[in-house]
DSSP file (Angstrom, degrees, kcal/mol; ACC not computed):
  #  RESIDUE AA STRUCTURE BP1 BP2  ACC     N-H-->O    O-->H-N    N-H-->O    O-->H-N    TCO  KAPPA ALPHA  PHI   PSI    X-CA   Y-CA   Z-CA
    1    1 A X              0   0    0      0, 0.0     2,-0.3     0, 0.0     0, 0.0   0.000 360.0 360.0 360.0 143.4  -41.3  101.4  121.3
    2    2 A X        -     0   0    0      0, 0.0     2,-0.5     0, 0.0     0, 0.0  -0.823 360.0-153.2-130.5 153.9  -45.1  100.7  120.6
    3    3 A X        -     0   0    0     -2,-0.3     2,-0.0     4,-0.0     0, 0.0  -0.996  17.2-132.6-136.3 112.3  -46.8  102.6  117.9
    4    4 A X     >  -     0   0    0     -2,-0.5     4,-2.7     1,-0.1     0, 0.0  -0.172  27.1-110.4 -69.1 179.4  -50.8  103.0  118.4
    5    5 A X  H  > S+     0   0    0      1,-0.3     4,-1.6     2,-0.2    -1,-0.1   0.493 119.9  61.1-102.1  -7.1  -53.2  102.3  115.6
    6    6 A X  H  4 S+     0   0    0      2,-0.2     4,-0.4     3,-0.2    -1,-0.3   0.802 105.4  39.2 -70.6 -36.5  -53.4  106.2  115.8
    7    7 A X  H >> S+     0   0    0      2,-0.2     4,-2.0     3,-0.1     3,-1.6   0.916 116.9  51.3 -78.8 -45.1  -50.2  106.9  115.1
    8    8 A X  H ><>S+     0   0    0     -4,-2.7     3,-1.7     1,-0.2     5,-0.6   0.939 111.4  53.1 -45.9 -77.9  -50.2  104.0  112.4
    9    9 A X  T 3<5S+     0   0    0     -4,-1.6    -1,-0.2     1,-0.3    -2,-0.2   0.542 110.2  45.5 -11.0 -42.7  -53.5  105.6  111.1
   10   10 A X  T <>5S+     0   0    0     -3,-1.6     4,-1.9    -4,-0.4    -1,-0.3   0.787 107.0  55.2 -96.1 -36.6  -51.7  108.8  110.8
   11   11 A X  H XX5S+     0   0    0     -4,-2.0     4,-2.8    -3,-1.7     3,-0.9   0.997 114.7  47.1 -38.9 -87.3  -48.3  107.4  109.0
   12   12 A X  H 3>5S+     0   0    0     -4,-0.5     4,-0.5     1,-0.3    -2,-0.2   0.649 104.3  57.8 -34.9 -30.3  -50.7  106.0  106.3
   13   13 A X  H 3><S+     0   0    0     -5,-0.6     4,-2.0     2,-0.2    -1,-0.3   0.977 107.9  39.4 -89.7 -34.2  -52.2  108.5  106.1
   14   14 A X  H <X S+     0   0    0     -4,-1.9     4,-1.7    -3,-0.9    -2,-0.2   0.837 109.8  60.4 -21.0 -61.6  -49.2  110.9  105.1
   15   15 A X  H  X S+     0   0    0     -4,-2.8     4,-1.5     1,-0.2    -1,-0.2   0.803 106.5  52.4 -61.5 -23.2  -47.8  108.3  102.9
   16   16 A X  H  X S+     0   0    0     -4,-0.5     4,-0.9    -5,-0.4    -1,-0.2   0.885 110.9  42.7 -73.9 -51.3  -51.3  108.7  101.1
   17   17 A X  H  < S+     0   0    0     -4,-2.0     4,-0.5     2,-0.2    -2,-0.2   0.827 111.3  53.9 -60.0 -49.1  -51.0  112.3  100.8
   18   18 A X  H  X S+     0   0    0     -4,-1.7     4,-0.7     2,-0.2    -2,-0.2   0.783 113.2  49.3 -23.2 -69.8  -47.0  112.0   99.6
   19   19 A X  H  X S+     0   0    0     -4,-1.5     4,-0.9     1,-0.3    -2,-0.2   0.477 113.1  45.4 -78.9 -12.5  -48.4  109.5   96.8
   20   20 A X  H  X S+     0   0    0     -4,-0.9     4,-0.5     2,-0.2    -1,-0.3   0.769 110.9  47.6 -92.5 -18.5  -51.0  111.8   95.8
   21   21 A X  H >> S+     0   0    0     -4,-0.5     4,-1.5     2,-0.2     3,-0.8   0.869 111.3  57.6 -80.4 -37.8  -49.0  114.8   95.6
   22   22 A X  H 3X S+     0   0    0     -4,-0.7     4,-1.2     1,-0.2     3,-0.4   0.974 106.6  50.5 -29.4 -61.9  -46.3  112.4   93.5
   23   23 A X  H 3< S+     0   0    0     -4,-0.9    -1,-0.2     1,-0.3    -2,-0.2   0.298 111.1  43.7 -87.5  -7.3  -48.8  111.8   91.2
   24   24 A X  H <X S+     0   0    0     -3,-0.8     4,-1.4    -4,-0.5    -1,-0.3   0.539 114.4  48.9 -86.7 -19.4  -49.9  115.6   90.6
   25   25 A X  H  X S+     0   0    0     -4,-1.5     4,-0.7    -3,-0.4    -2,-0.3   0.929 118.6  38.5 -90.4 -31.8  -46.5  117.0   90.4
   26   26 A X  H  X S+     0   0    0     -4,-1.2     4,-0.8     1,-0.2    -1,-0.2   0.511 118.0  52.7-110.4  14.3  -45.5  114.1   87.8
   27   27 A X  H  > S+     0   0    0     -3,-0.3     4,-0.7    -5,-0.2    -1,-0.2   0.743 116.6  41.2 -86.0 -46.5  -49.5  114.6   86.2
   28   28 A X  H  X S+     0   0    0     -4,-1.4     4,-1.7     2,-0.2    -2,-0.2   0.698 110.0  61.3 -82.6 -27.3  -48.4  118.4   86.0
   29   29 A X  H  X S+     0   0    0     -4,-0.7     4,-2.3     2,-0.2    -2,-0.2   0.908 107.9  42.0 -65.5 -60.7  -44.9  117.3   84.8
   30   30 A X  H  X S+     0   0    0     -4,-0.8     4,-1.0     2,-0.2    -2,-0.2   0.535 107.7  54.3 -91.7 -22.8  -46.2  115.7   81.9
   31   31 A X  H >X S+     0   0    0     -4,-0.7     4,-2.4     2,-0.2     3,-2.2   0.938 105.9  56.4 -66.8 -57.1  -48.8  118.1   80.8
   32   32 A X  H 3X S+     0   0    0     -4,-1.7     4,-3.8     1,-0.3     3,-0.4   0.857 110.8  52.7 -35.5 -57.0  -45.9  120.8   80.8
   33   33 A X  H 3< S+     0   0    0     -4,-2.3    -1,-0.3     1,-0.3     4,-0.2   0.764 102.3  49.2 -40.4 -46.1  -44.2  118.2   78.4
   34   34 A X  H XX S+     0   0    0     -3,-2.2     4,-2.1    -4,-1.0     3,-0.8   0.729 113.3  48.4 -99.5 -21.8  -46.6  117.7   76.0
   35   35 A X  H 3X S+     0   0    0     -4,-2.4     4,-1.7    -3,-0.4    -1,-0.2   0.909 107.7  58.4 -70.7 -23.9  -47.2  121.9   75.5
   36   36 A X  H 3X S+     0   0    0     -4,-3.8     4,-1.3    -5,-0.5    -2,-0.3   0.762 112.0  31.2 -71.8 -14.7  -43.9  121.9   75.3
   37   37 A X  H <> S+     0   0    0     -3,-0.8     4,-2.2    -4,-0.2     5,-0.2   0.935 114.1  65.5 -78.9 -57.8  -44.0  119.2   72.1
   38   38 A X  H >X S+     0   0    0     -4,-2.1     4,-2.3     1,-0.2     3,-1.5   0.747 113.9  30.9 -22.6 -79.2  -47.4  121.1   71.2
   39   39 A X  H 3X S+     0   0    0     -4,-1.7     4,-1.4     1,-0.4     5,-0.3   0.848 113.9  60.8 -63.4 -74.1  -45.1  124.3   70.6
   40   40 A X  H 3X S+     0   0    0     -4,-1.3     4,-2.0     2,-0.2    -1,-0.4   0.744 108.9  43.1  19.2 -72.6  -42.2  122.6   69.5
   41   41 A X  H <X S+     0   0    0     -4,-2.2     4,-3.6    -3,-1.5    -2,-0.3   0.859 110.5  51.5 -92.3 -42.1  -43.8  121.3   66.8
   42   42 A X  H  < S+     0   0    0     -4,-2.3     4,-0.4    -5,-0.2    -1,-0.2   0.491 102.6  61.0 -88.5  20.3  -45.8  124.2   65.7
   43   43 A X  H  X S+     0   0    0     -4,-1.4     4,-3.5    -3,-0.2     5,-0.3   0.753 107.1  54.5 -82.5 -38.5  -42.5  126.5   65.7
   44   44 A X  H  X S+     0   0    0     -4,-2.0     4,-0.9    -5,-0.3    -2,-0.2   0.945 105.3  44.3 -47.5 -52.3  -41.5  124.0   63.1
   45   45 A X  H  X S+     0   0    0     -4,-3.6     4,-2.4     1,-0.2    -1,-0.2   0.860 113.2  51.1 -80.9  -2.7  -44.1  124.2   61.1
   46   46 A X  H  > S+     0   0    0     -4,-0.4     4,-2.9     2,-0.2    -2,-0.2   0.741 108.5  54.5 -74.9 -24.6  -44.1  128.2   61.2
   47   47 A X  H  X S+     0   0    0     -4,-3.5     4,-1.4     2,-0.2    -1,-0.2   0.704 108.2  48.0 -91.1  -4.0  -40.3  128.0   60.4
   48   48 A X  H  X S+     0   0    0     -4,-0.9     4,-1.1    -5,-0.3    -2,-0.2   0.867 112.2  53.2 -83.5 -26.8  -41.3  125.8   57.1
   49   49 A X  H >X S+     0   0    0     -4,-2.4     4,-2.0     2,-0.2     3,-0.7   0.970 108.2  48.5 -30.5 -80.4  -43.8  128.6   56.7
   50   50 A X  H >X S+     0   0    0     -4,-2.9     3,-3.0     1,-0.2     4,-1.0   0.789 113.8  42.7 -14.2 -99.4  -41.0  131.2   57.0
   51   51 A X  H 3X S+     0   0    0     -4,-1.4     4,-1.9     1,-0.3    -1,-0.2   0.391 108.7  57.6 -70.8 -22.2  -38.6  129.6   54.4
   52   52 A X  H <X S+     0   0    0     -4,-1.1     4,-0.9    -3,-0.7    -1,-0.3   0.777 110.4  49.8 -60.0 -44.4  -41.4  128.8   51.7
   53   53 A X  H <X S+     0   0    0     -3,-3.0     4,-2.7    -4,-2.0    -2,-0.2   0.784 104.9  55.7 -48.8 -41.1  -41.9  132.4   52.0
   54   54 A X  H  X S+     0   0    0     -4,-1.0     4,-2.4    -5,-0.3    -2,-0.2   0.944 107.4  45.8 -67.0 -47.5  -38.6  133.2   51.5
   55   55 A X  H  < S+     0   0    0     -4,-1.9    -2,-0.2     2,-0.2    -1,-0.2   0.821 115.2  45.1 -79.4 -12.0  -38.1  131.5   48.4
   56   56 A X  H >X S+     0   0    0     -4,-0.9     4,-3.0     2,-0.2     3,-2.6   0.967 111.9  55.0 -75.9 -48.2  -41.2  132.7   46.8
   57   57 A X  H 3X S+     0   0    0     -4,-2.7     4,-0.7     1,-0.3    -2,-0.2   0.900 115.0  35.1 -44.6 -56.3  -40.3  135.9   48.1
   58   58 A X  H 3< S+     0   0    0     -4,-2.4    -1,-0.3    -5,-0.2    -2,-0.2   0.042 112.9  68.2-106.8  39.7  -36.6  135.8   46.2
   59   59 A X  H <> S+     0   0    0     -3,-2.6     4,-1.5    -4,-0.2     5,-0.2   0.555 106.1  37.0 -43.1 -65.4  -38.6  133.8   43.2
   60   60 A X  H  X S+     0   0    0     -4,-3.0     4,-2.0     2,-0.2    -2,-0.2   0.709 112.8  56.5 -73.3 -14.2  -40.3  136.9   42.5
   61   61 A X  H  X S+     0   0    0     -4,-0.7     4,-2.7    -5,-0.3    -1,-0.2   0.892 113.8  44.5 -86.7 -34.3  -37.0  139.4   43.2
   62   62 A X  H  > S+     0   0    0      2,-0.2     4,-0.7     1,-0.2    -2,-0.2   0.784 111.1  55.0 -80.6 -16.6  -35.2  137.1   40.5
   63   63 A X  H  X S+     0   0    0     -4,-1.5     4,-1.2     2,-0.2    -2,-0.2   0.883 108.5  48.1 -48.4 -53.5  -38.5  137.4   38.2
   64   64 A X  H  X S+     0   0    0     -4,-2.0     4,-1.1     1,-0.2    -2,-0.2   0.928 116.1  46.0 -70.6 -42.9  -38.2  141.1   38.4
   65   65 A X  H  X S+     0   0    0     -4,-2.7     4,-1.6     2,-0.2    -1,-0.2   0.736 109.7  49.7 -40.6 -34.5  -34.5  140.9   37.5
   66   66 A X  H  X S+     0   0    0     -4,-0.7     4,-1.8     1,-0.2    -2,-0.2   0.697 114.3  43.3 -88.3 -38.5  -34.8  138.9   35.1
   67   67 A X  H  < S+     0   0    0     -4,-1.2     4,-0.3    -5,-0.2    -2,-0.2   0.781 112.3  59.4 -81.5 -21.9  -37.6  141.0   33.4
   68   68 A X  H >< S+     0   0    0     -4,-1.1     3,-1.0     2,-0.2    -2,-0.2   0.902 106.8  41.7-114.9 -80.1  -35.7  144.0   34.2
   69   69 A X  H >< S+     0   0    0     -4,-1.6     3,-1.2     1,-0.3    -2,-0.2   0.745 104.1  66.3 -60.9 -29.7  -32.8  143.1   32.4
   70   70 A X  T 3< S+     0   0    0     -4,-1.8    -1,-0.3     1,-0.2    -2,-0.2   0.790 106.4  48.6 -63.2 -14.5  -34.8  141.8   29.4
   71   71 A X  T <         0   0    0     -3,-1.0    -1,-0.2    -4,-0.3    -2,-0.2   0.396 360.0 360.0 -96.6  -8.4  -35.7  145.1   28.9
   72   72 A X    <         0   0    0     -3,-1.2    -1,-0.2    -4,-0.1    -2,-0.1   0.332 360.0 360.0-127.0 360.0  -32.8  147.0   29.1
């Protein structure tokens, strides 16, 4: 079986297409990734947020106890 330079032409040119399309899907792959750290990483600091609020928050509840009871 004999393969014209047309058909070759046309092969190559596929395989071209294939390797560019790899190389957006794994381009697209890897942005996805890195919002996905992005995010990651600020729910973390929002949950150190959180719990630093929680203890000031039941700081102040044991203040008010504390003052509460001196008083009584």
């Amino acid at each position: 079986m004999h393969i014209t330079d047309g058909e070759l032409g046309l092969a190559f040119g596929f395989a071209s297409r294939i390797r560019a399309d790899q190389r957006a899907a794994q381009q697209a792959v890897s942005s996805r990734d890195a919002a996905i750290a992005s995010l990651r990483h600020r729910i973390s600091q929002l949950e150190r947020e959180k719990a630093a609020l929680i203890a000031e928050r039941a700081g102040r509840h044991q203040q008010k106890i504390a003052a509460y009871l001196a008083r009584h």
